[in-house]
C-alpha positions as CSV (number, residue, x, y, z in Angstrom):
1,X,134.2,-114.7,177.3
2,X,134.3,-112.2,174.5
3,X,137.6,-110.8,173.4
4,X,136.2,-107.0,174.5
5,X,135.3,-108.5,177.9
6,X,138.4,-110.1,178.5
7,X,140.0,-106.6,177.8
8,X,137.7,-104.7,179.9
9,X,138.6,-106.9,183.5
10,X,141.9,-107.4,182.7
11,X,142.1,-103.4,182.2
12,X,140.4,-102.8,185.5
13,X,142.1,-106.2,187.3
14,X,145.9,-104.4,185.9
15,X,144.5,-100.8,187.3
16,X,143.2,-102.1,190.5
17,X,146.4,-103.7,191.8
18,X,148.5,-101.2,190.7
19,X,146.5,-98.9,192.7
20,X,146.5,-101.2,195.6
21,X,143.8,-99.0,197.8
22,X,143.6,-101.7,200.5
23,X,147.0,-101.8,200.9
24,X,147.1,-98.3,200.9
25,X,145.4,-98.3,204.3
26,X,148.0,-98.5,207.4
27,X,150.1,-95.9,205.6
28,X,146.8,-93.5,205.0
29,X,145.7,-94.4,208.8
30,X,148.9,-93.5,210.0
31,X,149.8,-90.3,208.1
32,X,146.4,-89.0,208.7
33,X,146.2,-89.9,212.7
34,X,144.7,-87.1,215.2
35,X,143.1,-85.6,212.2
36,X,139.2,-84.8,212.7
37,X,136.8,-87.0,210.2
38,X,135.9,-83.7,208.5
39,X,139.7,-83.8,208.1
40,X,140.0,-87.0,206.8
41,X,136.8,-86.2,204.6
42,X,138.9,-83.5,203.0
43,X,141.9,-85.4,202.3
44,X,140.1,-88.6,201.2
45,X,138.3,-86.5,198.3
46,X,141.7,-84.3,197.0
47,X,143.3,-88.3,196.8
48,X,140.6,-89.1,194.5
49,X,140.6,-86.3,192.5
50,X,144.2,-86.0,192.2
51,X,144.0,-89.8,191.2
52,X,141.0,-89.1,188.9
53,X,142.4,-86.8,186.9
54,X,146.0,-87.6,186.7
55,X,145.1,-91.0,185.4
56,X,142.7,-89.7,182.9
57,X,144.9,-86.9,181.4
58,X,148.1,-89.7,181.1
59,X,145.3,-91.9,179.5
60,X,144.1,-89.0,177.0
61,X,147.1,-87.4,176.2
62,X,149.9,-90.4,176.6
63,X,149.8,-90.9,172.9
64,X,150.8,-87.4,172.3
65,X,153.9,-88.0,175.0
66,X,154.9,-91.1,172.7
67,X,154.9,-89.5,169.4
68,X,156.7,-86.2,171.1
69,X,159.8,-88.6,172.0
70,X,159.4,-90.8,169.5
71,X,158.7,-93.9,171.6
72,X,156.9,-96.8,169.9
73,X,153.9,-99.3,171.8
74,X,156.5,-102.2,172.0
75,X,159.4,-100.2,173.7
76,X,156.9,-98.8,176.0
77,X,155.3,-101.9,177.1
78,X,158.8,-103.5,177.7
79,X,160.1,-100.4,180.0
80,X,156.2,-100.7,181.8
81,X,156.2,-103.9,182.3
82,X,159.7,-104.1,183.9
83,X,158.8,-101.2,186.1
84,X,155.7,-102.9,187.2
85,X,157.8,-106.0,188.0
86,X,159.6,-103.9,190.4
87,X,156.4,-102.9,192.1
88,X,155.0,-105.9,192.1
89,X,158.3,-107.7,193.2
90,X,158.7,-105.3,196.4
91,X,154.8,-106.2,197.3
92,X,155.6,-109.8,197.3
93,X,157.9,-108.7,199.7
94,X,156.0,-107.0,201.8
95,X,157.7,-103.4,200.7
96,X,156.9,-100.2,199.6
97,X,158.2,-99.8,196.3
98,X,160.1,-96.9,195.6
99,X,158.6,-96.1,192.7
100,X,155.6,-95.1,194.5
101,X,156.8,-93.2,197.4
102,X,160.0,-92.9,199.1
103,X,161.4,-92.7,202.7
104,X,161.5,-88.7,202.2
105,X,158.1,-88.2,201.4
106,X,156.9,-90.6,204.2
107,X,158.1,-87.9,206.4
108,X,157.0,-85.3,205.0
109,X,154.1,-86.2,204.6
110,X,153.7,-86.5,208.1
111,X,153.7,-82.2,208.3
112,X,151.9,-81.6,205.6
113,X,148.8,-80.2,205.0
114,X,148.2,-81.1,201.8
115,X,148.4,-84.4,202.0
116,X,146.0,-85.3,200.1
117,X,148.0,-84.0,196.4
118,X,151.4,-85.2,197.7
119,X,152.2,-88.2,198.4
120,X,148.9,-89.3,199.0
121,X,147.5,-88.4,195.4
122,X,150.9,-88.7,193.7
123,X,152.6,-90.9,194.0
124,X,150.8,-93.1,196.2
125,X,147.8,-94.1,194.3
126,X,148.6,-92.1,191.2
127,X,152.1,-93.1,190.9
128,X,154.4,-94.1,187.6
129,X,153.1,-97.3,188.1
130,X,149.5,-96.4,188.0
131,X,150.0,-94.1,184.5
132,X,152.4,-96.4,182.7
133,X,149.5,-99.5,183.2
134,X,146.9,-96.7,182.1
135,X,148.7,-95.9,179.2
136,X,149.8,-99.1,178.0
137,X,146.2,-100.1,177.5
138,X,145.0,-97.1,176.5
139,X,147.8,-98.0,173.4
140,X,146.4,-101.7,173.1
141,X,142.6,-100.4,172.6
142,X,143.9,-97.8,169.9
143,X,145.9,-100.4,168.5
144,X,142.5,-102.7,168.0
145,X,140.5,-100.2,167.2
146,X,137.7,-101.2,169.4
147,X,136.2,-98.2,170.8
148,X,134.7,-100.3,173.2
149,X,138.3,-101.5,174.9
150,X,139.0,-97.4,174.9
151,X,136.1,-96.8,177.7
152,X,136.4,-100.1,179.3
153,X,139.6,-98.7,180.2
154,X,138.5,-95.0,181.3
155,X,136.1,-97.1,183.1
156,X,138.1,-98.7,185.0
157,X,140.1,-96.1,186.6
158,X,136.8,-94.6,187.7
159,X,135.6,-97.5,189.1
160,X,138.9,-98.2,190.7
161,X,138.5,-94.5,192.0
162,X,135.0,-95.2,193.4
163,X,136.5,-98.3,195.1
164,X,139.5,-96.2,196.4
165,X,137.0,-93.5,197.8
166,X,134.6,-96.0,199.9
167,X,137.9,-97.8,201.0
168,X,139.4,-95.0,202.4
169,X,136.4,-93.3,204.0
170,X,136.1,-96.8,205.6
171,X,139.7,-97.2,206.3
172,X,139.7,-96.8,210.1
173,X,137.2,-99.7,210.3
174,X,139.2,-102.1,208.0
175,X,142.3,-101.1,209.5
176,X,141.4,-102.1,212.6
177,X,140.1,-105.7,211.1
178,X,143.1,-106.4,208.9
179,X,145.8,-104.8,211.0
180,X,148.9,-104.4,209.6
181,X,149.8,-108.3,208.4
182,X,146.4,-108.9,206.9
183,X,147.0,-105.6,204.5
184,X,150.5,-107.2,204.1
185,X,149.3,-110.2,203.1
186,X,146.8,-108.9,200.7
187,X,149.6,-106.5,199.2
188,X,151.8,-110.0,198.1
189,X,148.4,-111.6,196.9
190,X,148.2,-108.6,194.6
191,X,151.6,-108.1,194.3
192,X,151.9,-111.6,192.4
193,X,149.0,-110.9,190.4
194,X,150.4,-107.7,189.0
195,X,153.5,-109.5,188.3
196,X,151.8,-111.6,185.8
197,X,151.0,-108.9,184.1
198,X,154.1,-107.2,184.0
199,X,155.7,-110.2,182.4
200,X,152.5,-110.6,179.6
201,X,153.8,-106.8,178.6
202,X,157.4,-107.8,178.6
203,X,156.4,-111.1,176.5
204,X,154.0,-109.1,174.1
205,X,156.4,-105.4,173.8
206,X,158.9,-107.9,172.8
207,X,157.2,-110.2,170.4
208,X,156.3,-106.7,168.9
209,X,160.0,-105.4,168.2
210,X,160.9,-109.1,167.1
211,X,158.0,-108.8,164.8
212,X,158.4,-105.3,163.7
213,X,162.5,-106.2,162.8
214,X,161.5,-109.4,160.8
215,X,159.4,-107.1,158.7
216,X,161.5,-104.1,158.0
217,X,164.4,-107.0,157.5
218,X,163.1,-109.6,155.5
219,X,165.4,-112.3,154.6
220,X,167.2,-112.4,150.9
């Protein structure tokens, strides 16, 4: 496998979990119960665009963020990778992580009508989890150069939308199948797969800063 293709699924692979849309489902089935299907309909596409562009614009502009406050690729991929260790760790456990929605918004969410922005959109599926994994290789196909690694990546959040938008229109109907401990179970499948990632960016932001520090202090 090429280096470029390697790239390109582990991009949409990183995206994917973090997005989780299947386990998404008992808490999009829930919040959304009694609604009509044009309701649903309604709700299902503001998710997606919410998700679509949110993802994108951190992805566009997250290099301008990083040279605004100073932060460097390294640091960045340390501080993302640890905060997509938490995520991952509280899937493996069968929780929602915090850093994608908390006990608040649950209820809220219950009484709102625009569900579909908050929490669904953010920070359910387009949560600090989501953008830091976007940005981080958004920063790695810059870093190569590779043009190519650059749209695999913007690729992959719109395939992972696609996928997010026939799994929700569908959700009723997988929800029923799965039930609640078959999503569970497939949330600490991806949960441990997104936790090898996280650990590749700790190990690679911090061979980075090691490297970096040899160079700028060189031994006499």
């Amino acid at each position: 496998m090429s280096n470029e293709l390697a790239f390109a699924v582990t991009a949409f692979v990183s995206i994917f979990a973090i997005v989780n849309p299947l386990g998404n489902i008992p808490f999009f089935v829930t919040v959304t119960e009694g609604y009509t299907q044009e309701e649903r309909k309604m709700v299902i596409r503001k998710i997606c665009v919410v998700m679509l562009v949110v993802l994108m614009a951190f992805g566009l502009f997250g290099q301008y963020i990083f040279q605004l406050y100073g932060i460097t690729i390294p640091w960045f991929k340390i501080a993302g990778g640890l905060l997509l260790f938490s995520v991952a760790f509280a899937m493996m456990k069968g929780e929602r992580s915090r850093a994608k929605i908390t006990e608040d918004e649950r209820q809220e969410a219950m009484e709102k009508q625009e569900i579909g922005v908050v929490p669904l959109g953010i920070p359910l599926f387009a949560g600090p989890g989501a953008i830091t994994t976007v940005m981080i290789y958004v920063s790695e196909g810059i870093g190569t150069g590779d043009y190519f690694n650059l749209l695999a990546v913007f690729l992959a959040i719109i395939i992972t939308t696609a996928i997010s938008f026939i799994t929700l229109t569908y959700a009723q109907v997988i929800f029923d199948r799965m039930g609640r401990s078959g999503a569970a179970a497939f949330g600490r499948i991806i949960g441990l797969l997104l936790a090898a990632v996280a650990v590749g960016f700790i190990i690679t932001g911090g061979e980075d800063v090691v490297t970096a520090y040899i160079s700028s202090h060189p031994w006499t």
